[in-house]
Every structure is written in structure tokens, then in C-alpha cells.
Rosetta silent file (secondary structure, phi, psi, omega in degrees, C-alpha in Angstrom):
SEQUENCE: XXXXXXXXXXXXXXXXXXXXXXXXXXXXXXXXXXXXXXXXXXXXXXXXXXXXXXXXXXXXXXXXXXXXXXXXXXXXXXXXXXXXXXXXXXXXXXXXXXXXXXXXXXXXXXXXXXXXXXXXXXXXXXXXXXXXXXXXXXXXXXXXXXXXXXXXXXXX
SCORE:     score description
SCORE:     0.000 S_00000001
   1 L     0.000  -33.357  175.595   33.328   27.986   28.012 S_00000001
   2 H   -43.861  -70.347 -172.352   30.186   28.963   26.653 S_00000001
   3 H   -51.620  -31.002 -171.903   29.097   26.030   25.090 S_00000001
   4 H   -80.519  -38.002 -173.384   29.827   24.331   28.561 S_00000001
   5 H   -82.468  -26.179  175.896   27.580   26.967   30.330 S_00000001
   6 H   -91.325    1.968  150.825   24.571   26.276   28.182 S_00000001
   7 H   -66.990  -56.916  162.965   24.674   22.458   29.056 S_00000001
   8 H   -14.295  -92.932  153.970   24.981   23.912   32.352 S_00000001
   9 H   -43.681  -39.214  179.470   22.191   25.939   32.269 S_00000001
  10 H   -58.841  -34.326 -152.398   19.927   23.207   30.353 S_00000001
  11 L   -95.736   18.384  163.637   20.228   20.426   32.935 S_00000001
  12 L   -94.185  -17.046 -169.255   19.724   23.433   36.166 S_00000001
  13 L  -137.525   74.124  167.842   16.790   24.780   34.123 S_00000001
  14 L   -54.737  123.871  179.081   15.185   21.649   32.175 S_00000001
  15 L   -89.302  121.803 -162.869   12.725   22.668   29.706 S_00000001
  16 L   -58.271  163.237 -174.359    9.343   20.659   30.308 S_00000001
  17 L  -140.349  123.033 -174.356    9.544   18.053   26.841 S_00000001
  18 L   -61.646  103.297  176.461    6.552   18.132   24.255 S_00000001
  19 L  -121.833  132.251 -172.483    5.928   14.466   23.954 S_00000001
  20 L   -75.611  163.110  176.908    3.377   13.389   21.340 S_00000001
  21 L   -95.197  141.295  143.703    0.479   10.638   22.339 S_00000001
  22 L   -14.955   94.583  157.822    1.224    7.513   20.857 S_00000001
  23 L   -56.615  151.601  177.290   -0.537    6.807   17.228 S_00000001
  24 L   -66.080  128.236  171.152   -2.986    3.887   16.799 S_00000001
  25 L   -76.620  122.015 -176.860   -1.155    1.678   15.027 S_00000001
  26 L  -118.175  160.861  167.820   -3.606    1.753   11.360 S_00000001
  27 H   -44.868  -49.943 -166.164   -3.301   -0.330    8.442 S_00000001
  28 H   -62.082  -41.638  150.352   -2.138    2.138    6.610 S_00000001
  29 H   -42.477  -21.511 -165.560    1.154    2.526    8.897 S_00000001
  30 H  -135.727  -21.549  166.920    2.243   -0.992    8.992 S_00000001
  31 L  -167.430  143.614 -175.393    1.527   -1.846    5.624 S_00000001
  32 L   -12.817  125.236 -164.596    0.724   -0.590    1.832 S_00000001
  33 H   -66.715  -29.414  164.387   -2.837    0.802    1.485 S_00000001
  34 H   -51.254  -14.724  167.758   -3.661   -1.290   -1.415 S_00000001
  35 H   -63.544  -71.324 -170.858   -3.166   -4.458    1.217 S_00000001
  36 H   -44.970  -32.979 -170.581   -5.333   -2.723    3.691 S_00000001
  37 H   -84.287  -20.605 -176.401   -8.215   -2.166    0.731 S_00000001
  38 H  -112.517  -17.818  155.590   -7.934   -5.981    0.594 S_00000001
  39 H   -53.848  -55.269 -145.967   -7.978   -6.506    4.241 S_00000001
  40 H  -110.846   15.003  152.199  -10.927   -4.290    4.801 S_00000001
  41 H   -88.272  -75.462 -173.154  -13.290   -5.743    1.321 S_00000001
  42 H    10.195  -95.171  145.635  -12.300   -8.765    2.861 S_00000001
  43 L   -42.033  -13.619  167.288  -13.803   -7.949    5.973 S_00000001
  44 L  -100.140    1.523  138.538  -16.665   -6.848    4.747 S_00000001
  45 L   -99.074   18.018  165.107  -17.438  -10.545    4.028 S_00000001
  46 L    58.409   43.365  154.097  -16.559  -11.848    7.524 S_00000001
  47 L   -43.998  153.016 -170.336  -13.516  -13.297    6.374 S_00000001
  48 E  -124.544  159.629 -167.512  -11.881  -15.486    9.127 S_00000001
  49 E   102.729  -14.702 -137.044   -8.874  -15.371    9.872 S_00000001
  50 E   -74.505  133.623  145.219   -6.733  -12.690    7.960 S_00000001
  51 E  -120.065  143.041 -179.937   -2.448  -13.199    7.693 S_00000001
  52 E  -112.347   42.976  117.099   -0.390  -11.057    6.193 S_00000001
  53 E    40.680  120.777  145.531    3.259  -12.816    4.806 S_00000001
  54 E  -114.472  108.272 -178.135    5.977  -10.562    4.289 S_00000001
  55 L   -89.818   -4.534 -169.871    7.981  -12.344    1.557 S_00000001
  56 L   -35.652  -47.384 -159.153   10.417   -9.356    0.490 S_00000001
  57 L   -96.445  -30.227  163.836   13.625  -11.333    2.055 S_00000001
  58 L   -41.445  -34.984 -170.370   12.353  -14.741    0.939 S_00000001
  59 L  -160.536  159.124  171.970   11.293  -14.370   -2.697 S_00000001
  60 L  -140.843   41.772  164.600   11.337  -12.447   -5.181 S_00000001
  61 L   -71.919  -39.736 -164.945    8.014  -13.289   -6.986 S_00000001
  62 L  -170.589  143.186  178.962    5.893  -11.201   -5.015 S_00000001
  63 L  -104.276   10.447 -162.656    6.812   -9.418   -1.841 S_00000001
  64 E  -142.870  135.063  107.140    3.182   -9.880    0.365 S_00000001
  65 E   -56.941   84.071  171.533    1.093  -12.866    0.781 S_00000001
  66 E  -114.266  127.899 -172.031   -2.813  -12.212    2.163 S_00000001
  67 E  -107.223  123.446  142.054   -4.286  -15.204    3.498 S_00000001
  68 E  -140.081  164.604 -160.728   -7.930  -15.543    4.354 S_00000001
  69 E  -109.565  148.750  130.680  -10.546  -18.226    5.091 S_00000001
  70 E  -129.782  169.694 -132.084  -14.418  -18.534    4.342 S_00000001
  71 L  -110.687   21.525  151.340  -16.190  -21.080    5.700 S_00000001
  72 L   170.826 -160.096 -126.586  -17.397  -22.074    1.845 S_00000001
  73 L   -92.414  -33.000  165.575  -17.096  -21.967   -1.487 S_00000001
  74 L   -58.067  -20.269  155.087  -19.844  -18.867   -1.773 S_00000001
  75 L   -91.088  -42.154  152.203  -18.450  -17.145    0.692 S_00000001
  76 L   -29.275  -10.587 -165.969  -14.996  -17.745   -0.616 S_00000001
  77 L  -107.894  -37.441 -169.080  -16.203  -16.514   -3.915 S_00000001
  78 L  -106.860   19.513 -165.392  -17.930  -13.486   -2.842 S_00000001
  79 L  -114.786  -55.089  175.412  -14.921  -12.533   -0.221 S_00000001
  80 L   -49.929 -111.049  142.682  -13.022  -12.775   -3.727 S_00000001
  81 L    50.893  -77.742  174.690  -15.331  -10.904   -5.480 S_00000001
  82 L   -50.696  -60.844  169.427  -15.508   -7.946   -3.032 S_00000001
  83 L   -36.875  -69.013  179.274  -11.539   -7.943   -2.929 S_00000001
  84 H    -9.127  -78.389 -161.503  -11.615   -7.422   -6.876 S_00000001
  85 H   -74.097    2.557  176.964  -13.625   -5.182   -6.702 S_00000001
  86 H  -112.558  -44.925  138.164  -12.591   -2.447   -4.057 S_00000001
  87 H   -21.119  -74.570  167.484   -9.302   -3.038   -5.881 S_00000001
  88 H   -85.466   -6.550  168.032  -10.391   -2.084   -8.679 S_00000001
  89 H   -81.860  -13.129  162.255  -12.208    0.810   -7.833 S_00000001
  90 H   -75.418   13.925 -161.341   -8.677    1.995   -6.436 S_00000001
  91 L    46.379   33.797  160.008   -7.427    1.362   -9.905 S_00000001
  92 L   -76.366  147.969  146.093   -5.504   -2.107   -8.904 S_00000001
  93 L  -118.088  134.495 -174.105   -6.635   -4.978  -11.488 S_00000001
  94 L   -80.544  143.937 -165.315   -5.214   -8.451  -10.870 S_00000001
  95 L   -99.836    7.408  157.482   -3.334   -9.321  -13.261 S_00000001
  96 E  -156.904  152.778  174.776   -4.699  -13.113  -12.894 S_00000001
  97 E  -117.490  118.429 -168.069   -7.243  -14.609  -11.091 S_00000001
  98 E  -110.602  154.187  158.804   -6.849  -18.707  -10.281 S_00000001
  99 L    70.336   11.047 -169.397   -9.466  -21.108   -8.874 S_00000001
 100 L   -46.166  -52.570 -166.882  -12.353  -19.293   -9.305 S_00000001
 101 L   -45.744  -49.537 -168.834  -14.841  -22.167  -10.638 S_00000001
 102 L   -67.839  -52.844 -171.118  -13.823  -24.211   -7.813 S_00000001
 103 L    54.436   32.011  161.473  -13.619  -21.783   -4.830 S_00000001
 104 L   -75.734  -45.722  161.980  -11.667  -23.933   -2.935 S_00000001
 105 E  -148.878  112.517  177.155   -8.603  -21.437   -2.886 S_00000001
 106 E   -93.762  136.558  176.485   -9.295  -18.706   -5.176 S_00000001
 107 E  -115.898  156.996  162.676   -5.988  -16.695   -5.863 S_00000001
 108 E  -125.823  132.979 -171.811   -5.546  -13.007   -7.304 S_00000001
 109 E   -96.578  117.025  176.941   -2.303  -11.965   -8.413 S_00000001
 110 E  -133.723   82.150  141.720   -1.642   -8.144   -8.283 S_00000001
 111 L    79.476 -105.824 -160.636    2.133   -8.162   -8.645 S_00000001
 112 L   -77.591   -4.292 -169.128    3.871   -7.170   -5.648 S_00000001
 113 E  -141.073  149.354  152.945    0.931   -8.837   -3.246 S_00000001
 114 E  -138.816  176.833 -174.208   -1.321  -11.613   -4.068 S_00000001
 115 E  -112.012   91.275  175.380   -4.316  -12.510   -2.403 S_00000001
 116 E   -67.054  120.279  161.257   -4.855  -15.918   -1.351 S_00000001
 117 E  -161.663  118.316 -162.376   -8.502  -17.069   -0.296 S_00000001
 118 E   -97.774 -159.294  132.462   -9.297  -20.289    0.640 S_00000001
 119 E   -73.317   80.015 -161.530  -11.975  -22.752    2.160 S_00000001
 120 L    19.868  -59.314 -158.271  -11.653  -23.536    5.571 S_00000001
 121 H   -86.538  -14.044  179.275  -10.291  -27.197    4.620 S_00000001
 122 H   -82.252  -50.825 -159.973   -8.125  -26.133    1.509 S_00000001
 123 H   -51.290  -61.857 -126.898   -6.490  -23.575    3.882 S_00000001
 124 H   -81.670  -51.716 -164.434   -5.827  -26.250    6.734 S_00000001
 125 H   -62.554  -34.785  158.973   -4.625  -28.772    4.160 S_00000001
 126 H   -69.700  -40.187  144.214   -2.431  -26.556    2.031 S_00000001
 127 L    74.344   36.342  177.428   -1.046  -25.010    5.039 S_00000001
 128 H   -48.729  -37.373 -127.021    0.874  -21.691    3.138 S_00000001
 129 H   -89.642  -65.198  169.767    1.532  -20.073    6.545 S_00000001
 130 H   -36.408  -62.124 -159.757    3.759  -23.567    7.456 S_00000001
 131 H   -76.520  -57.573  160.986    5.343  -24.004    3.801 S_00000001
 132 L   -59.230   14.196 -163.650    6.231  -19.908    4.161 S_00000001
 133 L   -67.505   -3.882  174.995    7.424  -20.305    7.564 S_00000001
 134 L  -120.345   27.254  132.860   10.667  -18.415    7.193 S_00000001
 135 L   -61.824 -165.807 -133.784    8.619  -14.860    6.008 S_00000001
 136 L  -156.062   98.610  176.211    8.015  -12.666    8.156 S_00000001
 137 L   -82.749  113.383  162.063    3.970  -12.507    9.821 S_00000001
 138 L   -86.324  119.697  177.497    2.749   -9.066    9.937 S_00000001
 139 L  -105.692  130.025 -168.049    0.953   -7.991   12.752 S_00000001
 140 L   -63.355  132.811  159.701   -1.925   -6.879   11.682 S_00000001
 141 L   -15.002  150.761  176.352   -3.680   -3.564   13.081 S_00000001
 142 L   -81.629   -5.128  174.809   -6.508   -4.423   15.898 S_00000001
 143 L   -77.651  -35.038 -173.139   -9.163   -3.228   13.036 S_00000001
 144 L   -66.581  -54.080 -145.255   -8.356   -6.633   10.969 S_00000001
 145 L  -128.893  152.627 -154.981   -8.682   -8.763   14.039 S_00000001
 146 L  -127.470 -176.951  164.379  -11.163   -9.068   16.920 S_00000001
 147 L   -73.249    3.937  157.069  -10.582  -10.936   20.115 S_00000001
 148 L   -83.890   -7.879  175.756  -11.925  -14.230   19.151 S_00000001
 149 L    43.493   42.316 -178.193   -9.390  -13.981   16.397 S_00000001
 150 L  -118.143  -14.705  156.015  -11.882  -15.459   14.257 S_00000001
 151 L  -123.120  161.969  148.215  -13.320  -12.732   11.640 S_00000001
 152 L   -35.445  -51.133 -162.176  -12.175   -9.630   10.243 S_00000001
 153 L  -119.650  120.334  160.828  -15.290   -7.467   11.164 S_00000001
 154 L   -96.929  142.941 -161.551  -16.666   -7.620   14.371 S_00000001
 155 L   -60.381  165.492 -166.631  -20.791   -7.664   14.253 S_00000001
 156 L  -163.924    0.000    0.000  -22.538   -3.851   15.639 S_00000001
């Protein structure tokens, strides 16, 4: 009978309910911060573009694919470049680097992610995001993407 009376009592005398505000969905929440460190070097070379490929049920090479465009081969070079290198100050090192010379799609391989970054025209023609079409597209935080959905970093 007790047990009956404090259900009783609860729903005649409802206790006001502590409800948290909603977090901002962050990189860091939706997906591994070494991604996010290659999101946001990225982005600091106006990368266009950014997708994130979740390959986990698909492959078992690598479980993350990040895709971004620059709009040629020196920015493609230096968008690599910057990834490396924020990467490696977080003590990631790729454990290969592809395409550099060329900078048409440069790739860096860090194991469980790699980093894909092409040229506007290698990107259209190679088409990963089509050939991977049965991963999983992560959507990315509103810091990655701006409403023109055309760079990383919006200008200030």
C-alpha cells in the first residue's frame, strides 16, 4: 500500500522537473577530435565544401573519410599542409601522404580516418561521395559549414 501511496502522492504533488538547455551540437560531440583538428586546419584555408563519410559499416580499411575542395592546386596544397600540420602538433602523423606533387587530390592516411583533398575538378570527376554512397554522411556541426554551404570559415 505504500508504494501505491507514493505514486499517489507524486502525480497530486508533481515536483517541478530540472530540464537541462539543449547543447550546441560541437565537433567534438558528433565526431573524434582528431577529425575536428582536420576540419578546423582545413578551415583555416577556406576549404569548400567539407564531408565527413562514416565508413565503419562499409569497410574495414579506415572507418572516416574527410572530403574537401580548393579551388587549386596551391590552395589544395596548403589546405594539405595546414591539415598535417595541426595534426601533428596533436601528435597524429600520417602515416602516408599521396598526390602531393600534383595537388590534384592530395590524400593523407592517418589510419582510422584519411583525409581526402581535392581540386575542384578532380573532386567533381572522381566523385568519392557517389562511389561511397552506401556510408553514412555526417552532419557536420554549423561551425564547419556556413549558409552558402560553400567554405568552412565564414569571413569576420
Amino acid at each position: 500500500m505504500k508504494e501505491n501511496s507514493t505514486v499517489k502522492e507524486q502525480s497530486l504533488n508533481p515536483q517541478p522537473s530540472v530540464r537541462s538547455k539543449p547543447q550546441p551540437e560541437t565537433c567534438e560531440t558528433v565526431l573524434d577530435e582528431r577529425i575536428c583538428f582536420a576540419l578546423d586546419a582545413a578551415g583555416e584555408k577556406k576549404a569548400i565544401d567539407p564531408v565527413v563519410l562514416d565508413l565503419r559499416e562499409i569497410g574495414s580499411f579506415t572507418d572516416y573519410f574527410v572530403i574537401v575542395s580548393g579551388q587549386n592546386e596551391r590552395q589544395v596544397q596548403a589546405i594539405s599542409d595546414e591539415v598535417y600540420e595541426q595534426l601533428k602538433k596533436a601528435g597524429e602523423t600520417a602515416a602516408r601522404v599521396e598526390g602531393y606533387k600534383t595537388a590534384e587530390w592530395i590524400l593523407l592516411d592517418y589510419g582510422d580516418f584519411v583525409v581526402h583533398v581535392f581540386e575542384q575538378k578532380a573532386r567533381q570527376f572522381y566523385d568519392l561521395e557517389r562511389l561511397w554512397r552506401e556510408s553514412k554522411r555526417v552532419a557536420l556541426p554549423a561551425e564547419f559549414t556556413n549558409d552558402s554551404g560553400r567554405s568552412l570559415r565564414t569571413e569576420s
